[in-house]
Phi, psi and omega in degrees: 000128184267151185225106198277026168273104173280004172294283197331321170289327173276337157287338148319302146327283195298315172291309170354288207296284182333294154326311217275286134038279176296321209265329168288303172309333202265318190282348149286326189294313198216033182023070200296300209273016163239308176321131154250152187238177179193158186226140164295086160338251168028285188253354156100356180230158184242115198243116174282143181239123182257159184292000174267003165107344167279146171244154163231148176244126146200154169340119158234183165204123226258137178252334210186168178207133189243132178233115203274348124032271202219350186050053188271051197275160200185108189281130211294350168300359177214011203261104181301292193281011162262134159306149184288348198278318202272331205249011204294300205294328159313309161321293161319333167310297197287276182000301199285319166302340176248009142281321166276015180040069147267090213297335198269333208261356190227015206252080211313265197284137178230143138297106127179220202242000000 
């Protein structure tokens, strides 16, 4: 979904970049992209598995949930299956979308790919 806003694009980029950045680094360090993972509600973490049997544990948080379905993304701050404890950083999306009128950002349910 495009956004004719150019801040919003370049942050949208620089995070991009960033994620990728991270996901790479992890994934050389400890073959993030061999895990399997699974996430704890309850508690508030996401525990990584490599097939030898090591884990890493850390903090999450649900931003969103993408369906692939329906080509559906469904923002997790209106999402009937997030705890409300997993969804404080959606909130902040959306908060940060109704200062800058960011309509995608504020919109429960998206169409797209």
């Amino acid at each position: 979904m495009a956004v004719d806003l150019p801040d919003f694009q370049i942050l949208l980029e620089q995070s991009m970049e960033e994620l990728r950045l991270k996901t790479q680094a992890h994934d050389g360090a400890w073959r993030l992209g061999e895990c399997s993972w699974n996430v704890d509600r309850d508690t508030g973490t996401i525990i990584f598995t490599r097939p030898d049997g090591i884990t890493a544990t850390c903090s999450v948080q649900i931003i969103g949930t993408y369906n692939t379905l329906d080509n559906t993304w469904l923002w997790a701050w209106d999402h009937p299956s997030v705890v409300l404890s997993l969804q404080d950083r959606a909130w902040k999306v959306r908060e940060y979308g109704q200062i800058n009128n960011i309509e995608c950002l504020t919109t429960r349910k998206l169409n797209c790919s």
